[in-house]
ZAZAMI-279991 format. One line per 3 residues: number of its first residue (from 1); for each residue x, y, z of N, C-alpha, C. Coordinates in steps of 0.1 Angstrom, whole numbers, always signed. Each point is the difference from the previous one (the first is absolute). Layout:
<atoms>
NUM = X,Y,Z,X,Y,Z,X,Y,Z | ...
</atoms>
This chain:
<atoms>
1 = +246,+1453,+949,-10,-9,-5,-12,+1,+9 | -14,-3,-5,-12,+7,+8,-9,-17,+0 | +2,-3,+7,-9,-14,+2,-15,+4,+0
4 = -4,-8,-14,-15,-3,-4,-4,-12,-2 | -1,-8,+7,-1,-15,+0,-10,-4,-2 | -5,-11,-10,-8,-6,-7,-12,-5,+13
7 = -8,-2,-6,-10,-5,+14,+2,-18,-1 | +1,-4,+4,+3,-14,+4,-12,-10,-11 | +5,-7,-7,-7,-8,-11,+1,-5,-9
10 = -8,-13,-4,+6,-8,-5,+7,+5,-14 | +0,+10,-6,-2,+0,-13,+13,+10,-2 | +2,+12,+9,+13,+5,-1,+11,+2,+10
13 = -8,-4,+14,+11,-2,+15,-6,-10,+5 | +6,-8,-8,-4,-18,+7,+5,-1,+17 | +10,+7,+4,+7,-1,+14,+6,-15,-2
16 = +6,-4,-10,+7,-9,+0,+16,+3,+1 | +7,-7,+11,+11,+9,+0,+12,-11,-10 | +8,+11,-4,+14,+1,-9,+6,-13,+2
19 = +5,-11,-6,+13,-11,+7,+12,+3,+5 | +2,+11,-12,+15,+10,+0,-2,+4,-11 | +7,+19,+3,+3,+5,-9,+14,+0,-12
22 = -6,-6,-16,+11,-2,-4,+2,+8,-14 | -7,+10,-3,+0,+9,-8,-11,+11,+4 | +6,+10,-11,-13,+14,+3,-3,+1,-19
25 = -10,+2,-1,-2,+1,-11,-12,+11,-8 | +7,+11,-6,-1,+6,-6,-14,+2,-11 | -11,+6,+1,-9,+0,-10,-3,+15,+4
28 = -12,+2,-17,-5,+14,-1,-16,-2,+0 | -6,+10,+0,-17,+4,+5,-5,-2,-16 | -12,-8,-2,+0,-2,-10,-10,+12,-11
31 = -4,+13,+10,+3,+16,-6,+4,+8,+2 | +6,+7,-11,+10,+10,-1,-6,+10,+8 | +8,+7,+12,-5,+16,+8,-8,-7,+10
34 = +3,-18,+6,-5,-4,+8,+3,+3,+16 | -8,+3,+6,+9,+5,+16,+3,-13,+10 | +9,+5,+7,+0,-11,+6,-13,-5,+12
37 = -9,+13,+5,-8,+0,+3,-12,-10,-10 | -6,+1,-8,-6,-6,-12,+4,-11,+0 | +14,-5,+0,-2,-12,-4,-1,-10,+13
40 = +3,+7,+12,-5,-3,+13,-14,-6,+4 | -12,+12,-11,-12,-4,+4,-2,-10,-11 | +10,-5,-13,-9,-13,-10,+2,-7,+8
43 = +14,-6,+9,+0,-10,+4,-8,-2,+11 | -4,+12,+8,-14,-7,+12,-9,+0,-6 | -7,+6,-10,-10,-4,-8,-1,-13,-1
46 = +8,-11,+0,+4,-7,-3,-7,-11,+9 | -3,+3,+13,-4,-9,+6,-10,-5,+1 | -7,+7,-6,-16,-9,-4,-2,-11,-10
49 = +19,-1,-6,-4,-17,-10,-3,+3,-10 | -4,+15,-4,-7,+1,-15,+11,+1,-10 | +15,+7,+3,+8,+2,-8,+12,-7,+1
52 = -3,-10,+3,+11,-14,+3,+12,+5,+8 | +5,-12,+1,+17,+9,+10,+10,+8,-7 | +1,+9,+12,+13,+8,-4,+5,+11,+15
55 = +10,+1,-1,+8,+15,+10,+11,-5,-4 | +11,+12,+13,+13,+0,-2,-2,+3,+13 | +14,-1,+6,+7,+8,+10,+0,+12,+5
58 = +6,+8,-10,+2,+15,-2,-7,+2,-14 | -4,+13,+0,-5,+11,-9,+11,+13,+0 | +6,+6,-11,+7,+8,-1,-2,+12,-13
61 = -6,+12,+4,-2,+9,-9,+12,+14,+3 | -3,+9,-5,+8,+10,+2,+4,+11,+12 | -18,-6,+7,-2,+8,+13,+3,-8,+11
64 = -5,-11,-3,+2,-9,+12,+1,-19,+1 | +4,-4,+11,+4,-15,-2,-11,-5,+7 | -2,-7,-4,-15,-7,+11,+6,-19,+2
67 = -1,+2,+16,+1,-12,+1,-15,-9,-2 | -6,-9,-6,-12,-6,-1,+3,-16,+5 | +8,-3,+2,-4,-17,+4,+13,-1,+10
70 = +2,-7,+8,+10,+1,+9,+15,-9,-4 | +8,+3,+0,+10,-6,-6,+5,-17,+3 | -6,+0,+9,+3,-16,+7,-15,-7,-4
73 = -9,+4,-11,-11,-9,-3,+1,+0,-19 | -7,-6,-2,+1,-7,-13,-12,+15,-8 | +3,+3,-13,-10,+11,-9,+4,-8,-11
76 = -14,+2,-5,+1,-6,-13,+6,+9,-12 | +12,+1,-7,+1,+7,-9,+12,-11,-11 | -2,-8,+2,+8,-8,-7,-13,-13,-6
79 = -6,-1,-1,-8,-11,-4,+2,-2,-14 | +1,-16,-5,+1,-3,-16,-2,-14,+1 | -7,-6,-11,+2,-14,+2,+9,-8,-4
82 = +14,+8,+0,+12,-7,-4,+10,+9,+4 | +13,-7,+1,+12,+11,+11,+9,+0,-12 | +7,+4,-2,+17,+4,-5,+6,-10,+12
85 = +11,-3,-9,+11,-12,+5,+7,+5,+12 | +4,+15,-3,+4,+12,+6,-8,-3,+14 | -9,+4,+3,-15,-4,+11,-1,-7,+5
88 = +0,-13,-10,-1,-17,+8,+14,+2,+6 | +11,+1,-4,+11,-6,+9,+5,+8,+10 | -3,+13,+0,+5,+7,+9,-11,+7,+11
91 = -14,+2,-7,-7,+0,+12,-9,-11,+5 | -11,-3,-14,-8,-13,+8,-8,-4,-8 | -6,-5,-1,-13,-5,-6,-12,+12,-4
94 = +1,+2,+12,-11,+14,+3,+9,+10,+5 | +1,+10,-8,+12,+16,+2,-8,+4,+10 | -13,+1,+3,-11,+5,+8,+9,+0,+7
97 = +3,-9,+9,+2,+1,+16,+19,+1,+2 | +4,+1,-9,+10,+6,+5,+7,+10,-5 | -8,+8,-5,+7,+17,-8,-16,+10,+4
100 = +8,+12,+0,-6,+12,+8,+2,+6,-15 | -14,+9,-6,-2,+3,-7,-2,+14,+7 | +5,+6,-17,+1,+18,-2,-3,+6,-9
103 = -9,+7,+0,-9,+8,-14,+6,+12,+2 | -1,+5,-13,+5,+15,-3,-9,+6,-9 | +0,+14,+0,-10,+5,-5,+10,+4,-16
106 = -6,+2,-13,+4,+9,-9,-9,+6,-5 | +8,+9,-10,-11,+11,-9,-4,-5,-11 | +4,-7,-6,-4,-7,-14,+2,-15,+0
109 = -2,-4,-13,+1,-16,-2,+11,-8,-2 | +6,+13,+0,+21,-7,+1,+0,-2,+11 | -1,+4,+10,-4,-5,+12,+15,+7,+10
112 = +6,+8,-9,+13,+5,+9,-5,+8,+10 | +9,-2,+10,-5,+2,+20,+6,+13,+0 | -10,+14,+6,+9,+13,+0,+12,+2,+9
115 = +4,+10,-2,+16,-1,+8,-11,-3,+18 | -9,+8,+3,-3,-2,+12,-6,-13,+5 | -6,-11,-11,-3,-13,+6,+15,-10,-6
118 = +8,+3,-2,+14,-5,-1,+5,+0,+13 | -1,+14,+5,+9,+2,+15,-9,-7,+7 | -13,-1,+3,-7,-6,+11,+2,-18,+1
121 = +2,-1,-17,+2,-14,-4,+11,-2,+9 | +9,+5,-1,+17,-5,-1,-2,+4,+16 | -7,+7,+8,+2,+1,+15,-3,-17,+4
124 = -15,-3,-6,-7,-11,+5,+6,-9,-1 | +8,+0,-12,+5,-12,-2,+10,-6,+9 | +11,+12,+2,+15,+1,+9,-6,-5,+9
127 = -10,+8,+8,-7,-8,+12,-2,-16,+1 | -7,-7,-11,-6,-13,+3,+13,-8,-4 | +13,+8,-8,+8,-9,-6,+6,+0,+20
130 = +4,+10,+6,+5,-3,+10,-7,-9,+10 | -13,+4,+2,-6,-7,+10,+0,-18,-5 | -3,-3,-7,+4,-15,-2,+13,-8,-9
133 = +4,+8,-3,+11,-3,-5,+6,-5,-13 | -7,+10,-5,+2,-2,-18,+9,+5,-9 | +7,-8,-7,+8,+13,-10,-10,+5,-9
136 = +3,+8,-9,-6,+8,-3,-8,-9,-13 | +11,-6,-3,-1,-15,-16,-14,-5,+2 | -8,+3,+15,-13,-10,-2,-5,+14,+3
139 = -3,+9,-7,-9,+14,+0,-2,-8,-15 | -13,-2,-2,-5,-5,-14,-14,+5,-7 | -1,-6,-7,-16,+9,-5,-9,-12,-2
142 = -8,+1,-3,-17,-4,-4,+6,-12,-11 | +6,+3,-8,+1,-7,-17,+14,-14,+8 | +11,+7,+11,+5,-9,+2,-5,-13,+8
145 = -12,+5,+7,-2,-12,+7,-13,-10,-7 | -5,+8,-11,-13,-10,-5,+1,+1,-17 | +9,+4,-7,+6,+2,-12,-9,+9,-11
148 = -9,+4,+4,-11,+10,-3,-3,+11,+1 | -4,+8,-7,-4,+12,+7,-14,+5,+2 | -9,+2,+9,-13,+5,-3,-7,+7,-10
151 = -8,-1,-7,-4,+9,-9,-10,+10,+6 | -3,+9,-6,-15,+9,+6,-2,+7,-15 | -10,-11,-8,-5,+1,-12,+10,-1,-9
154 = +7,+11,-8,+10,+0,-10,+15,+2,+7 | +2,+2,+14,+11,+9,+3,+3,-16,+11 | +14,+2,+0,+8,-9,+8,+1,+7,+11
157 = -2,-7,+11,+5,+2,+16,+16,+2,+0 | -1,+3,+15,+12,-7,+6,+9,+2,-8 | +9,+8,-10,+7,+0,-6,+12,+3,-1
160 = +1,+15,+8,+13,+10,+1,+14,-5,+3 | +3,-7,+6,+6,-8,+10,+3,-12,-13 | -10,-7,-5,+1,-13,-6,+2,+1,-15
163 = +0,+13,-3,+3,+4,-15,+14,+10,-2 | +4,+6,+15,+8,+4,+4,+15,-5,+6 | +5,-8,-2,+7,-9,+10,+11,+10,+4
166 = +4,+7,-8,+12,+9,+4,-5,+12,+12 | -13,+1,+0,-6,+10,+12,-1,-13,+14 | -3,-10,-6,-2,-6,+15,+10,-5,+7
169 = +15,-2,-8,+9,-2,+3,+7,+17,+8 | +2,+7,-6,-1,+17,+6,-4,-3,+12 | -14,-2,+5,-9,+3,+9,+4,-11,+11
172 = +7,-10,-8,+7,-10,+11,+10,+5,+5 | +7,+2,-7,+15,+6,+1,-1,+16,+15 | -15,+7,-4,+0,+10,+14,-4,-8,+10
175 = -8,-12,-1,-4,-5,+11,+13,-6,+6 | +12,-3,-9,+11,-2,+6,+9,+5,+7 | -4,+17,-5,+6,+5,+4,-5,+11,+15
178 = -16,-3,+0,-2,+4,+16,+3,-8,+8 | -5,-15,-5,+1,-8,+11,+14,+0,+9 | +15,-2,-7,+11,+3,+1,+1,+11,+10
181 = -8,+14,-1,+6,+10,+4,-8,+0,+19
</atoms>
């Protein structure tokens, strides 16, 4: 993982730090053949206020993992004006501050993750499931924590994972099976 860290501000690295981590949560780049590079610079674009809030954690394409916001502070990639029941009770009020968000890159608007941002996924993941101590059951996506999916014009966000349940369950099941090993 290649640390590219947001520049400090209000709009995408508030430097507000985490309560606890109690999920990681799963979303995609809202264009297809997005790099993880690219989507690195919309979210510092970002800090001039003109394109409202948004980052993640990690950025994940086929070449490389970019760390962007430090894992013990709060990125905005969960924002909605209403939570899933799912969200209120198990993380918070605000998912903001206590889930570490992960973008993946895809090729098209199905939004499936290539075998090479799968592996990087499922590395990152094993990692954060270990370091704080997660089963795999709270690796979630975008739709489970705010019941929605983003749109970008005609085409739904965020989807692979949340239209897929038998792939995210798979993808749990390796993260079960590194963490384990």
């Amino acid at each position: 993982m290649t640390e590219a860290l947001l520049t400090p501000n209000k709009w995408s690295r508030p430097q507000r730090k985490l309560s606890e981590v109690k999920a990681i949560v799963l979303h995609w780049y809202m264009h297809p053949g997005e790099s993880a590079r690219g989507a690195r610079e919309w979210w510092e674009m970002r800090k001039s206020g003109t394109s409202g809030f948004g980052s993640a954690h990690v950025a994940i394409d086929d070449r490389e993992t970019l760390l962007c916001v430090p894992y013990d502070e709060m990125a905005y990639h969960v924002g909605a004006n209403t939570y899933t029941q799912f969200a209120l009770e198990q993380l918070s009020p605000y998912p903001n501050n206590c889930t570490i968000g992960v973008e993946l890159a895809h090729a098209d608007w199905a939004g499936k993750p290539s075998l090479d941002v799968w592996e990087r996924a499922l590395s990152v993941c094993i990692e954060l499931c270990r370091r704080y101590r997660l089963p795999p059951t709270m690796i979630v996506t975008h739709f489970d924590v705010t019941g929605h999916q983003a749109k970008w014009g005609q085409y739904q966000c965020h989807q692979w994972f949340a239209t897929q349940p038998g792939e995210l369950a798979r993808f749990r099941a390796q993260v079960r099976g590194g963490f384990a090993a």
